[in-house]
C-alpha positions as CSV (number, residue, x, y, z in Angstrom):
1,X,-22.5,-15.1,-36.0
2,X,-21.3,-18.3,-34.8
3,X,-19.3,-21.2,-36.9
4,X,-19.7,-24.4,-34.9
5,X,-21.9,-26.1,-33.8
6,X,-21.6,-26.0,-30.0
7,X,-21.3,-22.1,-30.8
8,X,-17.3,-21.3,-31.2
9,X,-18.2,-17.5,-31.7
10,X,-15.7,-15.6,-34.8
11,X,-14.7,-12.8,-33.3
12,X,-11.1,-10.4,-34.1
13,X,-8.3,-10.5,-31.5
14,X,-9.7,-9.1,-27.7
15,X,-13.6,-8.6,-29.2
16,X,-14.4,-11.9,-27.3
17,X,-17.4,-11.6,-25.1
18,X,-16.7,-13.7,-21.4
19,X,-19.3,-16.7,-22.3
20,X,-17.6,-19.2,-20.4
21,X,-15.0,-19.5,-17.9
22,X,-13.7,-22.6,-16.5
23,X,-12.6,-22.5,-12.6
24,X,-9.9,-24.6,-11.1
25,X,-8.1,-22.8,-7.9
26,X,-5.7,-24.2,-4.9
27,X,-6.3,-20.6,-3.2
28,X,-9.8,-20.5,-2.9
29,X,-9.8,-16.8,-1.3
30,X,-12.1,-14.8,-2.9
31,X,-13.0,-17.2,-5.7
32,X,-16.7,-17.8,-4.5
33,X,-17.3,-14.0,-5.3
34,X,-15.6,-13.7,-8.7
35,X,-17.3,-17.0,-10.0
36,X,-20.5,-15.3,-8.2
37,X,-19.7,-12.4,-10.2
38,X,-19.2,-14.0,-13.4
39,X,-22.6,-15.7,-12.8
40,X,-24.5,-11.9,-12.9
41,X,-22.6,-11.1,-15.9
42,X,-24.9,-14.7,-17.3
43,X,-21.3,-16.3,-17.8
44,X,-21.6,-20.4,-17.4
45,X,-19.0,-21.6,-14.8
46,X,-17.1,-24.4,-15.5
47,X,-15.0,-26.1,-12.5
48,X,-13.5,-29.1,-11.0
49,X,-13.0,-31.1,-8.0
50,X,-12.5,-29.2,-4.7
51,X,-13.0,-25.9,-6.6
52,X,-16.8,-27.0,-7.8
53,X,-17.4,-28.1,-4.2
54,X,-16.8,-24.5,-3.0
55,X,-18.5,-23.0,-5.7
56,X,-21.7,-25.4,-4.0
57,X,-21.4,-24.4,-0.8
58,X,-21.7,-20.7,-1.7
59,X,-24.7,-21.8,-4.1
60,X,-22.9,-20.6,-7.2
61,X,-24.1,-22.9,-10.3
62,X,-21.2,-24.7,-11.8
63,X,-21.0,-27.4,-15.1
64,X,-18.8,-30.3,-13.7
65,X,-15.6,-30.6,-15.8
66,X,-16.9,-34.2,-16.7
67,X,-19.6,-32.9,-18.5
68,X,-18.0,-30.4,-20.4
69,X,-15.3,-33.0,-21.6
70,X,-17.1,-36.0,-21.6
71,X,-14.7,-37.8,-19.8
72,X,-14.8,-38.4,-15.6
73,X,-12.2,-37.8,-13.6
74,X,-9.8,-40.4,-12.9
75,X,-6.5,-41.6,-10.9
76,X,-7.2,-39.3,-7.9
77,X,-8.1,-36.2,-9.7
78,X,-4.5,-36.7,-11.8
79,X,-6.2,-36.7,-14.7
80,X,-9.5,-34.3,-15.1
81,X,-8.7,-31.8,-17.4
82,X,-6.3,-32.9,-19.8
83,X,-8.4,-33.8,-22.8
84,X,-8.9,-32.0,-26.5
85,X,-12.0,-30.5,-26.3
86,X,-11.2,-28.4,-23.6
87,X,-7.9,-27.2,-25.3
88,X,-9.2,-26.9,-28.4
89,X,-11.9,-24.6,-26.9
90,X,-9.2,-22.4,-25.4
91,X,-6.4,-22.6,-28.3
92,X,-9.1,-21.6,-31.2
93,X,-8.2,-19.0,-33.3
94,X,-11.6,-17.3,-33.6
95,X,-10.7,-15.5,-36.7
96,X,-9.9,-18.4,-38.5
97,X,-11.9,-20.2,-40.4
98,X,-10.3,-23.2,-40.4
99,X,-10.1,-23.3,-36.7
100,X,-13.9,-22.8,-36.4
101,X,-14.4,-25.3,-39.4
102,X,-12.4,-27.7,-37.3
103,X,-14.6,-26.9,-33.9
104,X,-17.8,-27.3,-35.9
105,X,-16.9,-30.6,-37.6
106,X,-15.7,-32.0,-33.6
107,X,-18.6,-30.2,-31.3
108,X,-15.9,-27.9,-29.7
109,X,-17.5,-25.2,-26.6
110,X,-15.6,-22.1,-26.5
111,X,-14.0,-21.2,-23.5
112,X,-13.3,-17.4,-22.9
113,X,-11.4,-17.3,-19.8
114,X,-9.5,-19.3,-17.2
115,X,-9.2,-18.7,-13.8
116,X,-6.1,-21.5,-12.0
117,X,-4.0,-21.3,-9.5
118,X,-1.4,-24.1,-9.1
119,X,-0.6,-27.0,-6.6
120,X,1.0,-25.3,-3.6
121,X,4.2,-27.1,-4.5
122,X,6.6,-24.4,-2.7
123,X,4.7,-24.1,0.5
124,X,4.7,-27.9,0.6
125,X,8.3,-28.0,0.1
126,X,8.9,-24.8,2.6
127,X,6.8,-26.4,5.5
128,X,10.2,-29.3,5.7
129,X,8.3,-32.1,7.1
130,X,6.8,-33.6,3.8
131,X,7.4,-36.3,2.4
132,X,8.7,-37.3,-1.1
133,X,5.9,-38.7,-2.1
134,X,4.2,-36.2,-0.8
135,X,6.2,-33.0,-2.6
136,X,5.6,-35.3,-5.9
137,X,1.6,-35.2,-5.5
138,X,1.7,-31.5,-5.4
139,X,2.8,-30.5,-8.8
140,X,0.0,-29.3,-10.7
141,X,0.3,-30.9,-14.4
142,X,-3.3,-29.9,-15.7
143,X,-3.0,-26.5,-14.2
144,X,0.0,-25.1,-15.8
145,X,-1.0,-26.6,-19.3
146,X,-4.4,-24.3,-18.8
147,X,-2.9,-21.3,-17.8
148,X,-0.2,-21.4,-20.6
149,X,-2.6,-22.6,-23.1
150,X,-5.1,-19.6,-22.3
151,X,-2.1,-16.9,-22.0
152,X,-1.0,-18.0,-25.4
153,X,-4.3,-17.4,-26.7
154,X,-5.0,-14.3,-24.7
155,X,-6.5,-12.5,-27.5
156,X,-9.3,-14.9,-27.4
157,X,-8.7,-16.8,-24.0
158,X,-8.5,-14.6,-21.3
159,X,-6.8,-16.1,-17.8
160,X,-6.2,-15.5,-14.6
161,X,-3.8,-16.2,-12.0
162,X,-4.0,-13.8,-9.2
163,X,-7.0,-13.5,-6.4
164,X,-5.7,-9.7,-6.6
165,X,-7.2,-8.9,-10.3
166,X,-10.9,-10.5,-8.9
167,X,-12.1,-7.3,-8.9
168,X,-10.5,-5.3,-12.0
169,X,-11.5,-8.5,-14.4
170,X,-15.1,-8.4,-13.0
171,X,-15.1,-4.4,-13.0
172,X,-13.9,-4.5,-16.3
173,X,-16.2,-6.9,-17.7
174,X,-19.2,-5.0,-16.5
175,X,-17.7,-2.2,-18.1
176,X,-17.0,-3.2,-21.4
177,X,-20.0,-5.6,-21.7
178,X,-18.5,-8.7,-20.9
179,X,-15.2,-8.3,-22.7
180,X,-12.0,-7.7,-21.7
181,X,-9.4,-5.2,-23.4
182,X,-6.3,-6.4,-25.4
183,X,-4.4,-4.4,-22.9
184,X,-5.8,-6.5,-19.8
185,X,-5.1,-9.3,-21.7
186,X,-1.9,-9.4,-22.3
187,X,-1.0,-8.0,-19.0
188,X,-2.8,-11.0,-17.3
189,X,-1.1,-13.5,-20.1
190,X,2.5,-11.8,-18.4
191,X,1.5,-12.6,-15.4
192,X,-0.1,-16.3,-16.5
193,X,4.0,-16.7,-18.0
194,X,5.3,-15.5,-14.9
195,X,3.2,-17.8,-12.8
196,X,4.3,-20.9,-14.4
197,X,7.6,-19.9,-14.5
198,X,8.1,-19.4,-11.3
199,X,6.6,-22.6,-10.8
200,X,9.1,-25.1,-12.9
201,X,11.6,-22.6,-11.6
202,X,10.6,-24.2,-8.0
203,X,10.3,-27.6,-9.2
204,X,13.6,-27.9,-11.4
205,X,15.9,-26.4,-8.1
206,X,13.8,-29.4,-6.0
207,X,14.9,-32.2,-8.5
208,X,18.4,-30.3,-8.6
209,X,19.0,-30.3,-5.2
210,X,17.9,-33.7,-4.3
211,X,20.0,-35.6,-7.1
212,X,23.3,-33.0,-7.3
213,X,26.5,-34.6,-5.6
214,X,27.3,-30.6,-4.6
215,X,26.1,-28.0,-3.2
216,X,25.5,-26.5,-6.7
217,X,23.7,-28.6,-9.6
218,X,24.6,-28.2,-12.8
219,X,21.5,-26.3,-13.4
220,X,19.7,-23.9,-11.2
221,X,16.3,-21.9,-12.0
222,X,15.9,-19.1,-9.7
223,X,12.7,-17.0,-9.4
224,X,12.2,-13.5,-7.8
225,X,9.0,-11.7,-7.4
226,X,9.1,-8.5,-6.9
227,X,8.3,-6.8,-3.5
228,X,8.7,-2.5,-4.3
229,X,9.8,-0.5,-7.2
230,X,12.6,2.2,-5.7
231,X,13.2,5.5,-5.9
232,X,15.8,5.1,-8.1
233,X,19.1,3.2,-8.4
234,X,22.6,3.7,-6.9
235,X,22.5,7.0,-8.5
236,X,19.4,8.8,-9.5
237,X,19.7,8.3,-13.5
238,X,19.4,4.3,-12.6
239,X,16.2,2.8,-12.2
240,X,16.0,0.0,-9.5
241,X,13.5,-2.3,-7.4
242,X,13.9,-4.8,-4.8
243,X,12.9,-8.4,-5.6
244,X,12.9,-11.4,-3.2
245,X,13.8,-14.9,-3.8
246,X,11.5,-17.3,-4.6
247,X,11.2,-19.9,-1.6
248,X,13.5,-17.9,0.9
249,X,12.8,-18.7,4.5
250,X,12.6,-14.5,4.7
251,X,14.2,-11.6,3.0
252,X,15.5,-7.9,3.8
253,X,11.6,-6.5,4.4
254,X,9.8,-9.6,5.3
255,X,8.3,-8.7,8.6
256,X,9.3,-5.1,8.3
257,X,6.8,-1.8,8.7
258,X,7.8,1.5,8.0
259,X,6.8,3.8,10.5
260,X,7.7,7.1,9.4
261,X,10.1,8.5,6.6
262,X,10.4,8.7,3.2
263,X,10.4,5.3,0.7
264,X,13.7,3.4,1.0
265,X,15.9,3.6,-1.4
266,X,18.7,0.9,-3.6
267,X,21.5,2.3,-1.2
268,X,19.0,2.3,2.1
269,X,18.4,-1.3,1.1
270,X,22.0,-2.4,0.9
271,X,23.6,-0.6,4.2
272,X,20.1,-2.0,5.7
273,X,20.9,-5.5,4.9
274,X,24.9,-4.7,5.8
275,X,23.4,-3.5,9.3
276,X,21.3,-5.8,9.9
277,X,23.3,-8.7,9.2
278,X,26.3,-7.9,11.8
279,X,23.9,-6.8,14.3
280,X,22.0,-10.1,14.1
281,X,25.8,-12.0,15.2
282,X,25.3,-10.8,18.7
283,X,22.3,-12.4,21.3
284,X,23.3,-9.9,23.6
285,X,22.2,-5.8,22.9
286,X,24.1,-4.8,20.3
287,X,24.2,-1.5,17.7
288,X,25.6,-1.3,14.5
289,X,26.0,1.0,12.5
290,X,27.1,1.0,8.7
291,X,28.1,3.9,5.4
292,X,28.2,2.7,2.2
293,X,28.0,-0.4,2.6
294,X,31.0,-0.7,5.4
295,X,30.4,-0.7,9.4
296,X,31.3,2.5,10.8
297,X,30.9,1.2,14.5
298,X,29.9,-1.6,16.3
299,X,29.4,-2.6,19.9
300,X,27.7,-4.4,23.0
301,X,26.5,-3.4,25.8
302,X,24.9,-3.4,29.0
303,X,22.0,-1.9,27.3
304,X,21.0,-0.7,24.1
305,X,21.2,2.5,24.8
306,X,25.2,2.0,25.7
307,X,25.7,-0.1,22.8
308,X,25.2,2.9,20.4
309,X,26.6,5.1,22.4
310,X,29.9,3.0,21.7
311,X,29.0,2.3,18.7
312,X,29.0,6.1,17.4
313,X,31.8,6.8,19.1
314,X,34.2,4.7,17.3
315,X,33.4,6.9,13.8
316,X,31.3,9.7,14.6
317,X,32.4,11.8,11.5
318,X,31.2,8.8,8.7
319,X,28.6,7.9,11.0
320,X,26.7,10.7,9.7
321,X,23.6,9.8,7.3
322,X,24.1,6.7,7.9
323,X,22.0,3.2,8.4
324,X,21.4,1.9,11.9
325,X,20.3,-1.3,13.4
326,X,20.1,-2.2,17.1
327,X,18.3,-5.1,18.4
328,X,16.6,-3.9,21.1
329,X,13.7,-2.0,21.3
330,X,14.3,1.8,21.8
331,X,13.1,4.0,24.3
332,X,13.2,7.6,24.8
333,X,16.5,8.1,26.6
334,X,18.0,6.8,23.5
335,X,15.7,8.4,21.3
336,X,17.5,11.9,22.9
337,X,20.1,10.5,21.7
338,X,19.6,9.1,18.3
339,X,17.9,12.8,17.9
340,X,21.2,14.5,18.0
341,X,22.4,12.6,14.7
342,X,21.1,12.5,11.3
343,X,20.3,9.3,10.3
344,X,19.2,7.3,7.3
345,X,17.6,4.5,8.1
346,X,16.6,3.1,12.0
347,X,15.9,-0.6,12.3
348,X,14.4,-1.6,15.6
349,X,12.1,-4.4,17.1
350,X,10.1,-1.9,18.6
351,X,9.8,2.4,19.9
352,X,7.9,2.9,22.8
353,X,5.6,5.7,22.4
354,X,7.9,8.7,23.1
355,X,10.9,7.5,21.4
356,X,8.4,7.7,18.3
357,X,7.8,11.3,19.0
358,X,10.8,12.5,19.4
359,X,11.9,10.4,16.2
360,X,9.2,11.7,13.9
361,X,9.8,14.5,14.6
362,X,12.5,14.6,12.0
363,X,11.2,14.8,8.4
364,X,13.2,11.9,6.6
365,X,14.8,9.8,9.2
366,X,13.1,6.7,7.9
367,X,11.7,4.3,11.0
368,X,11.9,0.7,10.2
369,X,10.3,-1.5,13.1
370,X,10.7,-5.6,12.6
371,X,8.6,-7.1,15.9
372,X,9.1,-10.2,15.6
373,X,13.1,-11.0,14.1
374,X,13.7,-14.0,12.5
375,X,16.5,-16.7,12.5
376,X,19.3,-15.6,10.0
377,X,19.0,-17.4,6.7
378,X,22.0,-19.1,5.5
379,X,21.8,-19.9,1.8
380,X,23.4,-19.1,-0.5
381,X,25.1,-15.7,-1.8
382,X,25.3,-14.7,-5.4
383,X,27.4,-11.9,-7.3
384,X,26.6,-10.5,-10.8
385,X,29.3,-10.1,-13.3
386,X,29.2,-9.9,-17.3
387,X,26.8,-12.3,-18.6
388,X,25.9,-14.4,-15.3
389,X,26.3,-15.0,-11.8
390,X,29.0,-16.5,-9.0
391,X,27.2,-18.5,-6.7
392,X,28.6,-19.3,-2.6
393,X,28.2,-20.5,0.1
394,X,27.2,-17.8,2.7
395,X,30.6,-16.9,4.9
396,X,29.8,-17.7,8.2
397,X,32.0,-17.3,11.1
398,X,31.4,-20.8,12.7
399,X,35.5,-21.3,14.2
400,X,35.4,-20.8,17.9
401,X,37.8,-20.1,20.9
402,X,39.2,-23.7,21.1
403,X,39.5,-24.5,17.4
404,X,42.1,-21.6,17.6
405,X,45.6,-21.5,17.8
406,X,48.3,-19.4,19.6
407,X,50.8,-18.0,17.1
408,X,53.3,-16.4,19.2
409,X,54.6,-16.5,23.1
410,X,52.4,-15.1,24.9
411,X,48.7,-16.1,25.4
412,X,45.5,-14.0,25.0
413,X,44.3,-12.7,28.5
414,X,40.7,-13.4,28.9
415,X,39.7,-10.0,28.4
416,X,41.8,-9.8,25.3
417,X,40.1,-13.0,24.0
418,X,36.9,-11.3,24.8
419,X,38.0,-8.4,22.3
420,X,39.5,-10.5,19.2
421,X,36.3,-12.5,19.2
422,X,34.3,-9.8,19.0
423,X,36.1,-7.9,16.6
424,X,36.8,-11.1,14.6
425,X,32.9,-11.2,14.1
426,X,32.9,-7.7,13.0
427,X,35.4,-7.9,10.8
428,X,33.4,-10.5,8.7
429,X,31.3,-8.0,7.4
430,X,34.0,-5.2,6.6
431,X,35.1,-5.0,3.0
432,X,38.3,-6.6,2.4
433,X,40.8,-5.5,2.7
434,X,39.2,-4.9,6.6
435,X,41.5,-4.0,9.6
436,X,38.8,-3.8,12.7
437,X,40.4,-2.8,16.6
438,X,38.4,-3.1,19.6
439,X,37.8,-2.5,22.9
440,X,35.4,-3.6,25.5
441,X,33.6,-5.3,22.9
442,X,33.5,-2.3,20.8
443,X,35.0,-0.9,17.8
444,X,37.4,1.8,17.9
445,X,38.9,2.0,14.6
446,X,37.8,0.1,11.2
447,X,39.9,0.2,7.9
448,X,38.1,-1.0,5.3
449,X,38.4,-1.4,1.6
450,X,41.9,-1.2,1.0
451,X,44.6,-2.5,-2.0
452,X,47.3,-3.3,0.8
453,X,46.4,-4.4,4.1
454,X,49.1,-2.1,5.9
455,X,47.4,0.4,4.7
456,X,44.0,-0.8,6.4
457,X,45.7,-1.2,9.7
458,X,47.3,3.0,8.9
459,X,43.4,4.0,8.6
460,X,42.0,1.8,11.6
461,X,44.5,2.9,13.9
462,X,44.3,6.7,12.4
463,X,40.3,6.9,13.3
464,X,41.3,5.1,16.8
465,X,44.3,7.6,17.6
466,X,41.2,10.9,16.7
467,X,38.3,9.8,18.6
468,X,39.3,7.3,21.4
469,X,43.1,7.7,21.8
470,X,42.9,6.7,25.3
471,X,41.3,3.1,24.0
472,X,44.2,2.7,21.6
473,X,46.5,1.3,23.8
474,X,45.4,-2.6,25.1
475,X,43.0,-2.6,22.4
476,X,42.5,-6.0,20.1
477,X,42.9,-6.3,16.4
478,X,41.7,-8.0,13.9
479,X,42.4,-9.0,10.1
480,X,40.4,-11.0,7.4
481,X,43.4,-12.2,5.7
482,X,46.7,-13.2,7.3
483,X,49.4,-11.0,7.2
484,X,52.0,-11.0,4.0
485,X,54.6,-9.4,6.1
486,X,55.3,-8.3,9.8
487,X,54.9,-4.7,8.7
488,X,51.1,-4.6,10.3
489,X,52.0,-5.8,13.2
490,X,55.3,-3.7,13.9
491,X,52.4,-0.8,13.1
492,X,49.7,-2.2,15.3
493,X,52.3,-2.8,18.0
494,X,54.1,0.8,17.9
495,X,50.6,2.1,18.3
496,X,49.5,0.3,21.2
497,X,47.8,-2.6,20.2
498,X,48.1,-5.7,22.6
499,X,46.5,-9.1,20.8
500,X,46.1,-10.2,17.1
501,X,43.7,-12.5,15.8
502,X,43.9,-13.3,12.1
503,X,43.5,-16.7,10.0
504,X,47.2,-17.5,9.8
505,X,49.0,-19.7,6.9
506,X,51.5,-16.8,5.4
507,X,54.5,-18.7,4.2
508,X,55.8,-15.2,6.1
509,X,53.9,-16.5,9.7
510,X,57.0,-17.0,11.5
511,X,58.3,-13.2,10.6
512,X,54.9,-12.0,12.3
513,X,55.5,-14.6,15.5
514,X,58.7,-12.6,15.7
515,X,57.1,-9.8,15.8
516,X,54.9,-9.8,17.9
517,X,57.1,-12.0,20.3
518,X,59.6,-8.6,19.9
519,X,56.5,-6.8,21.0
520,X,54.8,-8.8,23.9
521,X,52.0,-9.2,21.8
522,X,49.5,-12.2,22.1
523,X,48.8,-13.7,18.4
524,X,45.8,-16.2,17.4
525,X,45.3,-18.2,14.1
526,X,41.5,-18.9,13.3
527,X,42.4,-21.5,10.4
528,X,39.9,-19.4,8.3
529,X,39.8,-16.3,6.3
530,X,36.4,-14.1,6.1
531,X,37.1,-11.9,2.9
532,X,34.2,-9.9,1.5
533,X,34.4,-8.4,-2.0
């Protein structure tokens, strides 16, 4: 039955019974009952350093990884399980003869599965206080060589990574008397891969980062793990899930419970993070609200309750089925409100408890509560197109009041200034070519999206002139880009509108100063454009 001497069982690919499993965790949740578990299943446990010291406390009998290898431990547990007999019991091909000729003639113990997790190199390098030195001392070097020699063996070295598959792995091996399925196998190998992965991934953006003269190193390793599978794509024949980055301070559903509704979906989860991006540039209460991707209405307010009551009014019609985010928590008065629309998605901090029943009371409005909101993340932005990726900077709109400059003859009133800043925010997260007017702090007419940017400032001022024509006149406006010719403003002007803010830096600026000199309008240059694509 056996070929070598220390017992290097033949066996065909996922026949091998568990013998021996060798133990060597960071995470040390849940390991005392799997190695326990093992144990009852008259598996010998093999484990090292801190990991053998937990398996003593909870009286679980483990070999020292000294004895199995016949070498101590050394250089502050650097160097404890990088040694041949250990990977020649877990790189065997038990079906070989040669292979078990070769473990006979050098004494080689099997070893039928691994159980590692790594070094906690990312939540080292995530805390932000730790030092060089160190970041250095947490990458694992024995631990990835373990994992990837097992998952490359998988159909005679079994391995695991995860706390989560504990249980299935034990339930299996009682199961199947003490072996584990090819199946099981190589899924755990894919997730060994992964693991490791992940983990250089980690490493090689570190080294990157610290030794690139830019913002962007000449190489870059990403890793995304994924946090739902969805519904379905942008349209139902496309299949689609939702993965977050790797290391990211926090990410679209980090901190976020669904209350009531139906799962999200891919376009839930862009206008979500559209929503929730703009609401999130005002401390004060604020509502937006956002279709296909663009902000149908935004505003201020007193309360929250008045913000989305401005808010809606600016677009009513495309506000329908759309995604909403307020930053406030909601109460009932507003739930009465909210109840009269139909709505996609409804992000909040918090319901009290009749805002919830009215709320629920509608099928698929889907509830999204986030208690505790975090501090915007500001890395950077990428954009797929054929064959890779375009990497940014995130846009942010950092220019304020007094980096500004006036354009034309007359200066902003305060109130006026009020209005261009606020719009000037908003119109950050409108797609370009993005026309936004406002009004107390609120928007009354967005054009979004368009080839020409006359054209936006046509559609903005149309949706002003239907639902709010009495806010038309005095209203603010703002533009992403500067303005090619003076033909926006003469339109803006004509239909009421009394202050401009836009980046500036046409080589046509002066025919805009004379327009809206002609006009009486005030006129501001940011110095920055805000396109979004």
């Amino acid at each position: 039955m056996t070929s070598g001497a220390e017992g290097v069982e033949r066996a065909q690919p996922g026949e091998v019974r568990v013998r021996r499993a060798l133990l060597s965790v960071s995470d040390k949740d849940g390991i005392g009952d799997f190695a326990a578990g093992l144990v009852e299943l008259g598996v010998e446990i093999v484990s090292t350093g801190g990991t053998a010291r937990e398996l003593e406390r909870r009286g679980v009998p483990a070999r020292p990884i000294e004895d199995f290898t016949g070498f101590p431990e050394m250089m502050d547990g650097r160097v404890k399980t990088l040694h041949p007999r250990l990977y020649a019991g877990l790189l065997a091909l038990r079906d070989d003869e040669s292979h078990l000729q070769a473990a006979s003639e050098q004494q080689i113990e099997q070893v039928d599965l691994v159980c590692v997790n790594l070094y906690p190199f990312e939540q080292t390098v995530a805390r932000g206080d730790a030092s060089e030195q160190e970041v250095i001392e947490n990458i694992d070097i024995g631990g990835p060589t373990m994992i990837r020699a097992a998952a490359k063996n998988s159909g005679f070295a079994a391995v695991v990574v995860d706390p989560a598959d504990y249980a299935a792995v034990l339930s299996e091996l009682r199961e199947r008397d003490g072996r584990l399925s090819t199946g099981t196998r190589t899924r755990l190998a894919g997730k060994a891969f992964a693991a490791t992965a992940r983990y250089d991934a980690a490493i090689s953006t570190w080294f990157a980062m610290r030794t690139s003269e830019t913002a962007f190193p000449d190489s870059w390793r990403d890793a995304y793990q994924k946090v739902t599978d969805l519904r379905y794509g942008e349209n139902p024949h496309q299949e689609a899930a939702f993965y977050a980055r790797v290391g990211s301070p926090t990410h679209l559903l980090a901190g976020v419970e669904q209350l009531h509704g139906k799962e999200l979906s891919f376009n839930n989860l862009l206008d979500l993070s559209s929503a929730r991006e703009l609401v999130e540039e005002f401390r004060e209460p604020a509502c937006a609200i956002v279709k296909h991707n663009n902000p149908c209405g935004c505003a201020v307010g007193e309360d929250v309750r008045s913000a989305y009551e401005r808010a809606f009014a600016c677009d009513p019609q495309s506000a329908y089925g759309g995604v909403i985010a307020v930053n406030r928590p909601i109460d009932a008065a507003l739930a009465a409100e909210l109840d009269k629309q139909f709505i996609e998605v409804l992000l909040a901090p918090g319901y009290d408890a009749a805002a919830l029943q009215t709320l629920q009371a509608k099928k698929n409005v889907r509830l999204l509560e986030l208690a505790d909101w975090p501090e915007p993340s500001h890395e950077v932005e990428s954009k797929a197109v054929i064959g890779g990726q375009l990497v940014q900077t995130r846009d942010l709109v950092s220019e304020t009041r007094e980096e500004m400059t006036v354009m034309g003859a007359r200066a902003p009133e305060e109130r006026e200034w009020e209005d261009m800043l606020f719009a000037w925010r908003v119109c950050r997260h409108v797609r370009s070519n993005a026309i936004v007017l406002a009004a107390g702090r609120a928007t009354i007419g967005i054009g979004a999206g368009q080839m020409s940017r006359v054209d936006a400032v046509r559609i903005a001022i149309e949706k002003a002139d239907t639902m709010q024509p009495e806010l038309l006149a005095g209203s603010s406006m703002a533009s992403d880009a500067f303005f090619p010719f003076p033909d926006s403003i003469e339109l803006a002007a004509e239909a009421g509108v009394r202050a401009v803010i836009q980046p500036g830096g046409s080589v046509r600026d002066e025919l805009s100063v004379q327009a809206v000199d002609a006009a009486g309008v005030a006129m501001v240059a940011t110095g920055r454009r805000h396109f979004r694509h």
